[in-house]
C-alpha positions as CSV (number, residue, x, y, z in Angstrom):
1,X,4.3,10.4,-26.2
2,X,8.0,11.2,-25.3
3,X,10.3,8.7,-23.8
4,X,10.3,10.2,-20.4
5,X,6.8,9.6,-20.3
6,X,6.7,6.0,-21.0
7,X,9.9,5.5,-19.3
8,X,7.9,7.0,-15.8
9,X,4.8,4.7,-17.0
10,X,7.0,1.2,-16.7
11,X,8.7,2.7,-13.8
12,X,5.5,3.6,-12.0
13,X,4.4,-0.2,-12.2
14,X,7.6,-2.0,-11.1
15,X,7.3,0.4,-8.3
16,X,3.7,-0.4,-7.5
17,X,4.5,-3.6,-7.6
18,X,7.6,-3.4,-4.9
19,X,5.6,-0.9,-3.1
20,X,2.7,-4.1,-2.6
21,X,5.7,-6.3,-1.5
22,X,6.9,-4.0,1.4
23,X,3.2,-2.8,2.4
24,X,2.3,-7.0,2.6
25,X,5.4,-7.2,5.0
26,X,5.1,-4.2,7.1
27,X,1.4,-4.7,7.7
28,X,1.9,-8.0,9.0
29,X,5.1,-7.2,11.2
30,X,2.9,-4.2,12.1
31,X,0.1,-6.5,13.2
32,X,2.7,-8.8,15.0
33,X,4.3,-5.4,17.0
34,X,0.7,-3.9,17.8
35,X,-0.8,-7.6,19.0
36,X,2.2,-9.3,20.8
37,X,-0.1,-11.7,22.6
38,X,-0.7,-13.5,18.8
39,X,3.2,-13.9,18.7
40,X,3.3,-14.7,22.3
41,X,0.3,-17.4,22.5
42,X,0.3,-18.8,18.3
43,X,3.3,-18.0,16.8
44,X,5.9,-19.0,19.7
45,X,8.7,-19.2,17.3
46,X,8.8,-16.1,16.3
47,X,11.3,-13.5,17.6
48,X,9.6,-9.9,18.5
49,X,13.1,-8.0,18.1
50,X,13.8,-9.8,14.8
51,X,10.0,-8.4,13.5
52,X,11.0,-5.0,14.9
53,X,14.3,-4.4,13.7
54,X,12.6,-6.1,10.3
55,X,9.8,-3.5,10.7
56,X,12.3,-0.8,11.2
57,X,14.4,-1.7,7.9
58,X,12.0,-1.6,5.4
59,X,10.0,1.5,6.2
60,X,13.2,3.1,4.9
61,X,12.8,1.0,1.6
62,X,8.8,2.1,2.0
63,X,9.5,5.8,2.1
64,X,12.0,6.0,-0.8
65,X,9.8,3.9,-3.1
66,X,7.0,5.5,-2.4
67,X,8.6,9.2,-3.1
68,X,9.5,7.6,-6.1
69,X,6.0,6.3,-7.2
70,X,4.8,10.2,-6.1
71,X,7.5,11.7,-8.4
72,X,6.7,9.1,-11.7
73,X,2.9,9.6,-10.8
74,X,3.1,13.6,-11.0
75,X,5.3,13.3,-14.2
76,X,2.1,11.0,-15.6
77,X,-0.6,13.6,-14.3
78,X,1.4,16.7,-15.3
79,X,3.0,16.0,-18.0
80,X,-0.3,15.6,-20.5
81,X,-1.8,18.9,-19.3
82,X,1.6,20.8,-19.6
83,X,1.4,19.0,-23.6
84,X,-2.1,20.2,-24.4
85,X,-1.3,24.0,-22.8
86,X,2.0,24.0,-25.2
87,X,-0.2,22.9,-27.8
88,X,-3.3,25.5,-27.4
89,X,-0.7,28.2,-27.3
90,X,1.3,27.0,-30.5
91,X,-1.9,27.1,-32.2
92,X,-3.5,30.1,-31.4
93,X,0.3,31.9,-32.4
94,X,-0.4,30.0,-35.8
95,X,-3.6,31.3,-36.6
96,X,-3.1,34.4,-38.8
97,X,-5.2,38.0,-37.6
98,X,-8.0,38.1,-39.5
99,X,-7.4,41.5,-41.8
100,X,-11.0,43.8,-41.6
101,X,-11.4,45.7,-45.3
């Protein structure tokens, strides 16, 4: 395994891990923005424009992490098949003609 690949390995899971964090957060402030009666008749002391403008912010955060985790996930799907194709084709170079007397 090269080091690219393992680097894109640990660096896939700290990114699935952040990419839990923000999708926790903007759930919930999605749920507060698509229900305001719950923030409105529970949750009084909660500010609506605070959970929008909070929403707002970490979609940004959301979308580049989540590019990332695409890129380091096709570097860990294409990465084996592009080894064993390199492989097959060094072998079957290697393999001396077979000479017919």
């Amino acid at each position: 395994m090269s080091k690219i690949n393992s680097f894109a390995r640990k660096f896939h899971r700290i990114l699935v891990l952040i990419i839990v964090f923000l999708g926790l957060c903007m759930s919930i402030t999605g749920l507060l923005l698509k229900f305001p009666s719950l923030t409105e008749n529970y949750l009084k002391f909660i500010d609506l424009d605070f959970i929008r403008f909070l929403h707002n912010k970490l979609s940004v955060y959301f979308a580049v992490v989540l590019l990332a985790m695409m890129l380091t996930g096709s570097w860990m799907y294409f990465y084996p098949l592009w080894q064993e194709r390199r492989q097959k084709r060094e072998n079957s170079n290697s393999i001396p003609p077979k000479v017919e007397e």
